[in-house]
N, C-alpha and C positions, 0 to 999 in steps of 0.2 A: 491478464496474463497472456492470452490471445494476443492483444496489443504490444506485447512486449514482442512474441514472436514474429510475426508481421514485420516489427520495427527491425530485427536480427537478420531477417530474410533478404528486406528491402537495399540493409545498406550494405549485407554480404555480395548481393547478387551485382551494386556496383561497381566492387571492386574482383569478385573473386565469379569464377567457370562454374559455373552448372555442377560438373564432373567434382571441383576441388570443393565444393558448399556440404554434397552428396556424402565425399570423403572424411569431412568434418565433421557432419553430424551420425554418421555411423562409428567414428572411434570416439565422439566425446563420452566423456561419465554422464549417464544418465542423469543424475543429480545436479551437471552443473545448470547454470541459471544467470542468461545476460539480460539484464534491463537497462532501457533507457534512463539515464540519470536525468531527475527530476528536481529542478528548483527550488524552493520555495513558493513562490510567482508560480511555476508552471502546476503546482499540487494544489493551490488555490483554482487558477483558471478550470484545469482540470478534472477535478472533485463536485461531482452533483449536490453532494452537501458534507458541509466540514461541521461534526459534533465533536462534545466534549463530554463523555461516558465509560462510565463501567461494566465489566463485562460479570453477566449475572447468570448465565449460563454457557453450555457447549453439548452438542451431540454430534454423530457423526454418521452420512449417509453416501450411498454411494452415489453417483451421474453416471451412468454408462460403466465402465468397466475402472471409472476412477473412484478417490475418496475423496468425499470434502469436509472437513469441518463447520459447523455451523455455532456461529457465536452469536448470543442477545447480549444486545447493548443496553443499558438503562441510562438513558441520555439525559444531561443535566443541563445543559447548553448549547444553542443552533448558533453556530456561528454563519451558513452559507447553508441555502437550501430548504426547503421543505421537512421536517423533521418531527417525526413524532416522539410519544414520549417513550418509546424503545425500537430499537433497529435491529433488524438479521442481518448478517453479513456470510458471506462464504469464503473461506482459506481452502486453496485443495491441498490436502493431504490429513493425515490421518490414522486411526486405528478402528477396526470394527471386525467384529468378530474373528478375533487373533489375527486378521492380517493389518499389517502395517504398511501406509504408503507416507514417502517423504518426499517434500516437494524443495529444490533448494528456494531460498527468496521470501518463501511462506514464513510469516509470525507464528509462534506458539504461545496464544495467551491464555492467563488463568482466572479462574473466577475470581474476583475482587479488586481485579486490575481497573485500573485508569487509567484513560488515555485524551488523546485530542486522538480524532480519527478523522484523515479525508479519506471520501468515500464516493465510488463512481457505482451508478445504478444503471445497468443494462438498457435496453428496452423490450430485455425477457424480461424487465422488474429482478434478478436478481443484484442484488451490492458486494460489490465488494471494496478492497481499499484500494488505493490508488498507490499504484509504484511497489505493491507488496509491504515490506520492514519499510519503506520510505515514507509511507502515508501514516505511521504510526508516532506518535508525541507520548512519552511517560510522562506520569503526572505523578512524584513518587508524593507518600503521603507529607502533609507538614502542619504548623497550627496554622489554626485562623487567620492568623494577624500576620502570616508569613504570604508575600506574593510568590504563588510554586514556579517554579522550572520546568519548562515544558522540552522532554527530551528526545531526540532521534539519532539513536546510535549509529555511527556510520557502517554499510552494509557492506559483506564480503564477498556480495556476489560480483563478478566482472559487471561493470556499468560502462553503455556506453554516451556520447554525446550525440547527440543525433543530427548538428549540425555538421558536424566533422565526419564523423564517421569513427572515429579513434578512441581506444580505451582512456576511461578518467577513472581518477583515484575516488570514492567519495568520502565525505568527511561528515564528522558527528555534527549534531545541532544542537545549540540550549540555550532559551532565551525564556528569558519570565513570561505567565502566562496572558500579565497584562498587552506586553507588549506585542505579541502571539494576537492574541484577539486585536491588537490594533494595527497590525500587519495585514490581517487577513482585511479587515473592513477597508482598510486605504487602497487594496490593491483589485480588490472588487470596484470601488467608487471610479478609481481609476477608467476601469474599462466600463464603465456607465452599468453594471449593476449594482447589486445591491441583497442582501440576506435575501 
């Protein structure tokens, strides 16, 4: 999230005054939320480990004067990374003890969900996901014998390109999860890693 602001700052500060950045972020809605729009490739490169889990719990704690959600993953597959067999993760925003915080960009997930999750680890040791709704893949249920669809709904928060500088549209994603898993592995191999 940090990174995302950083990233808003960097390519405001190229084009726009000190004075007019100031003016900007004192009339925006609190709520709204720019990120860098992220790849495919780039959520792979970017992601300390990309699992494929359900989410088996959620509590909610404060950091400082903010809220964050905290979600257990129960992981069923390591696609990239070091991965054990259940992961924390942090979303900030929130509800505890009747106050409510909302974060725009933040996912709201529920127990039972499935997902593909890439996921970026600090070196506070905390996880979170990579690109917010971006780093998230639904995996909605189906049988056996069906190869699922691995889903990322395209998000409505302003995205920007960070080559340019300029707003992009982003757009949803669904690709089976074989091919998901074979994506991820070709584009690791590529840049000489590897799981």
């Amino acid at each position: 999230m940090l990174h995302a602001l950083n990233l808003v700052v960097k390519l405001a500060l190229k084009r726009y005054s000190p004075v007019a950045l100031l003016a900007f972020f004192c009339l925006a809605p609190a709520q709204a939320a720019t990120l860098e729009r992220l790849s495919l490739d780039d959520m792979i490169t970017k992601s300390t480990t990309i699992v494929r889990g359900k989410v088996t719990s959620s509590w909610t704690a404060y950091t400082g004067a903010v809220i964050y959600t905290h979600y257990k993953i129960q992981v069923s597959e390591r696609f990239k990374g070091d991965a054990k067999a259940t992961a924390e993760i942090m979303v900030p925003g929130g509800t505890l003890n009747g106050v409510q915080q909302n974060f725009s960009g933040s996912p709201l997930l529920k127990q039972g969900d499935e997902f593909v999750f890439f996921l970026w680890t600090s070196n506070t040791g905390i996880t979170w996901i990579t690109g917010l709704t971006q780093g998230l893949f639904a995996l909605p249920a189906a049988d056996a014998a069906t190869d699922r669809v691995a889903t990322r709904q395209a998000s409505r928060e302003l995205m920007l390109d960070a080559a340019t500088s300029q707003s992009v549209k982003d757009s949803a994603l669904a690709m089976k999860l074989s091919d998901l898993r074979t994506r991820i592995a070709s584009t690791l191999a590529a840049q000489g890693g590897g799981k």
